[in-house]
N, C-alpha and C positions, 0 to 999 in steps of 0.2 A: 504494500500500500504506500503511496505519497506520502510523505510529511506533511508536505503544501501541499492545498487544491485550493484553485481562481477559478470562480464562476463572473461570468460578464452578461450582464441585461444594458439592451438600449431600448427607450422608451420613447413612440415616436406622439402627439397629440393629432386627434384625427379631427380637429379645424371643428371640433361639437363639446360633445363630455367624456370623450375618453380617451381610448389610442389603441396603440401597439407596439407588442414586447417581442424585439428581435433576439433571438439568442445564436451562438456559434452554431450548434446544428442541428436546432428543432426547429419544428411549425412556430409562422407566429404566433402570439393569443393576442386577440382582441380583447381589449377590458369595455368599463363604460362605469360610470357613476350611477350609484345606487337611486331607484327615482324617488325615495326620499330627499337626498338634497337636487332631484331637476335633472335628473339622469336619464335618457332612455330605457336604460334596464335592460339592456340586449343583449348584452356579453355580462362576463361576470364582474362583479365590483371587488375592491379591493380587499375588504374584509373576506368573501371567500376564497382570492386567491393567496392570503394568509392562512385562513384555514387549513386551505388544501395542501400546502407546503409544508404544515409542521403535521399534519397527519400523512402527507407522504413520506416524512422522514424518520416517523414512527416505525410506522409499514416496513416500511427499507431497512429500517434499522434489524426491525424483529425478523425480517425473512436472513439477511446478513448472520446474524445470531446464532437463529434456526439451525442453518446451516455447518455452519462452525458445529452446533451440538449434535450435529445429526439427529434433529427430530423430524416426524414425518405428519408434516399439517396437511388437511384437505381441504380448509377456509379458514381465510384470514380478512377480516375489515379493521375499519379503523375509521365509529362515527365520531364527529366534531360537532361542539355548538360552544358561540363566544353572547357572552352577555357583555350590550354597550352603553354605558350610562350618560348621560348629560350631563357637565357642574357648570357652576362659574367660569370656570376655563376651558369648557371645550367638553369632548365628548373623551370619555377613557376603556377601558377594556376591564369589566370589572372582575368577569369569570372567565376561565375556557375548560371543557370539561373535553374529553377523550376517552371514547369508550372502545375497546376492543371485543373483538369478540374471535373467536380462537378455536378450532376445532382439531383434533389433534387424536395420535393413539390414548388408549386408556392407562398401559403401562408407562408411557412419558407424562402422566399430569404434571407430576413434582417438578421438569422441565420446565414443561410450556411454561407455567408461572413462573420461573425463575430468568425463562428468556423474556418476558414482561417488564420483570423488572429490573432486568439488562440494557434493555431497548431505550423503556424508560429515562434511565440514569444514561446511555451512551447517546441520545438524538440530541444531533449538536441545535439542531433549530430549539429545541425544548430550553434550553441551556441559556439563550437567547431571550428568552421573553422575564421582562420586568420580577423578580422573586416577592412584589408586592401585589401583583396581581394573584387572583384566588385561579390555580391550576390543579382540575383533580383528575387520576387518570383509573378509570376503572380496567376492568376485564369481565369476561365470560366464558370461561372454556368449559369446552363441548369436548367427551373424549367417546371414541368408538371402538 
């Protein structure tokens, strides 16, 4: 593995309420402001493309994991929901909740929860977000 990794986004404005995110070598995404603040609402707004980022880096993290421990999953998700409040200054991020859900053999349980709480502790976007904001991370594992 790298020591270093560089990731580069350019962010073009598309002449309305939103834009597009070029990256080295994926599709664009088109974003758009949420049509709470006058947005079309056409593409996704910024709050879910944070979402989606730090529960893909759960996901990624836990299947990395997985693997390493040689466990054998047949579904893996990873739902996301952020609570956003209003103050005097602006609007803040008051909760983000992360729930897994995990479905796995019956003799690896003791794993799977433990690559949970690996994933957990090693997703560097997790790592990332304010330790005053309220962040809970559940699970559900399913074993067969």
């Amino acid at each position: 593995m790298p020591e270093i990794l560089e990731y580069t986004v350019k962010l073009n404005w598309d002449k309305k309420t939103g834009g597009e995110a070029y990256f080295k070598r994926n599709p664009v995404l088109k974003f758009d402001m949420a049509e709470e603040f006058g947005g079309e609402g056409k593409y996704y707004c910024s709050d879910e493309i944070f979402l989606a980022a730090v529960s893909g880096c759960l996901l990624e993290t836990y299947l990395y994991i997985s693997r390493r421990m040689r466990l054998k999953i047949t579904e893996l998700s990873v739902n996301s929901r952020s609570v956003i409040q209003f103050s005097r200054d602006g609007y803040h991020i008051k909760e983000l909740l992360f729930d897994f859900e995990i479905t796995g053999l019956k003799e690896q349980e003791d794993k799977l929860k433990e690559c949970f709480e690996l994933a957990v502790h090693y997703c560097h976007l997790t790592r990332a977000i304010n330790p005053n904001i309220k962040t809970v991370f559940t699970n559900k594992i399913t074993v067969i």
